[in-house]
DRENKOLDO-441169 format. One record per residue (C-alpha): z, x, y. Coordinates in nm, 4 decimals. Last residue first. Example, Ala and Ser with C-alpha at 12.3 -4.5 7.8 and 13.67 -1.06 7.14 Angstrom:
<atom up="0.7140" east="1.3670" north="-0.1060"/>
<atom up="0.7800" east="1.2300" north="-0.4500"/>
END
This chain:
<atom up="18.4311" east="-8.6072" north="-7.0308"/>
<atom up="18.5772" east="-8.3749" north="-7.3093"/>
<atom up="18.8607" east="-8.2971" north="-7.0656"/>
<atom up="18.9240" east="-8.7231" north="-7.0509"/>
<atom up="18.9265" east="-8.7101" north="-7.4093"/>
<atom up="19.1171" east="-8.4170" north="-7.4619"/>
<atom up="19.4120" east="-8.5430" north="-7.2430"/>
<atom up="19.4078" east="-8.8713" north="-7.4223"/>
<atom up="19.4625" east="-8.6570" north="-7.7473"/>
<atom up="19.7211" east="-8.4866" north="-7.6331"/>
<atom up="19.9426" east="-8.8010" north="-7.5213"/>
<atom up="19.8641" east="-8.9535" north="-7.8356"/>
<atom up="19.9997" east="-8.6621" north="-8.0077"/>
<atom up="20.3285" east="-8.6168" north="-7.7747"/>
<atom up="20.4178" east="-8.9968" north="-7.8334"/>
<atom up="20.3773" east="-8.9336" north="-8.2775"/>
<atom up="20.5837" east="-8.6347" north="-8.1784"/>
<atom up="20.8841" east="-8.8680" north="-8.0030"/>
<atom up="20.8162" east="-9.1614" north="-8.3277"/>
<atom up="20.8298" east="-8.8960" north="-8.5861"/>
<atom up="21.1863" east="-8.8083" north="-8.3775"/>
<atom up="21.3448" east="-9.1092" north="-8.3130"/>
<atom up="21.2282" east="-9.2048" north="-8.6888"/>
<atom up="21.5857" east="-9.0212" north="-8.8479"/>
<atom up="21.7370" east="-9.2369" north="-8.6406"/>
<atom up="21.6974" east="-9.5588" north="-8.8414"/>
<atom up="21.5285" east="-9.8323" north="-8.6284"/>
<atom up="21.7074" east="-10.0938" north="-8.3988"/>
<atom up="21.5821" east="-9.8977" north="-8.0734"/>
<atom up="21.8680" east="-9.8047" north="-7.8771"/>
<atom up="21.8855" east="-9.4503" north="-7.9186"/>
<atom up="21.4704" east="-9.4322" north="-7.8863"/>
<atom up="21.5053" east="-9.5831" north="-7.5247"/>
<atom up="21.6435" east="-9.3178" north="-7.2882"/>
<atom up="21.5474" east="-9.0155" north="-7.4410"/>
<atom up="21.1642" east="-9.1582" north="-7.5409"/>
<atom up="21.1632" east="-9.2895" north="-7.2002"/>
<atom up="21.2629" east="-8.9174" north="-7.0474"/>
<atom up="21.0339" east="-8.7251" north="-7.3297"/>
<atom up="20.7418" east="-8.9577" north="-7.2382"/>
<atom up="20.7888" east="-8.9287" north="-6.8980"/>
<atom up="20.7940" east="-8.5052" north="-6.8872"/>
<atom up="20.4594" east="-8.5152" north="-7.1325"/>
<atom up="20.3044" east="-8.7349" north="-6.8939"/>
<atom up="20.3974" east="-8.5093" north="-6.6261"/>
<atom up="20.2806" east="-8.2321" north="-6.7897"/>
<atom up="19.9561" east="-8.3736" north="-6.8430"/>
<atom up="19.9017" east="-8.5010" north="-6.5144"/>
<atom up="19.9765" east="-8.1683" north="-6.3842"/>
<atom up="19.7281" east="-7.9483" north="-6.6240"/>
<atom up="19.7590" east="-7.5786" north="-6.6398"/>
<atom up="20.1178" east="-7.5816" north="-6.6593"/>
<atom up="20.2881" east="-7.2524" north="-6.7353"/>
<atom up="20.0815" east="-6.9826" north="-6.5914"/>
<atom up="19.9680" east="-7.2160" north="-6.3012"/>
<atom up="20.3526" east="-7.1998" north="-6.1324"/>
<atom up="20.3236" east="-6.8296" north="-6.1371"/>
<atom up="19.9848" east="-6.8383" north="-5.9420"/>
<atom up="20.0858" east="-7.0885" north="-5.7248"/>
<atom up="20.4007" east="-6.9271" north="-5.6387"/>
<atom up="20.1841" east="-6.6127" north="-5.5698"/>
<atom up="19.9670" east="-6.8270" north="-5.3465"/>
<atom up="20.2364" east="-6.9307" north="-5.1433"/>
<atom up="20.4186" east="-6.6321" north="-5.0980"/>
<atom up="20.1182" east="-6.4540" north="-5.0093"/>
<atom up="20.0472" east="-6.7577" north="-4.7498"/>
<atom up="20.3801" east="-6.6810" north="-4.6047"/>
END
């Protein structure tokens, strides 16, 4: 069972490295998703405004790796 564990662990670590930065990145998508349609801007900003979310995101995760 351990194996099991471990592998799972393994597999799991191949594709997020980070948790708090995959969460993040998991919110942002869901508010972005749930708000953006009824923000009174044009919709050709929903997705600038999704990426410009996804940059700050990034960079706050660099910052507190650089630390």
């Amino acid at each position: 069972m351990k194996a099991a564990i471990g592998a799972l662990r393994e597999f799991l670590g191949l594709f997020v490295d980070d948790g708090r930065f995959a969460i993040a990145l998991v919110l942002w998508s869901a508010a972005a998703g749930y708000f953006l349609p009824d923000l009174p801007v044009n919709a050709g900003w929903d997705g600038p405004i999704l990426f410009l979310g996804y940059l700050l995101i990034l960079a706050e995760n660099l910052h507190r790796s650089a630390r």
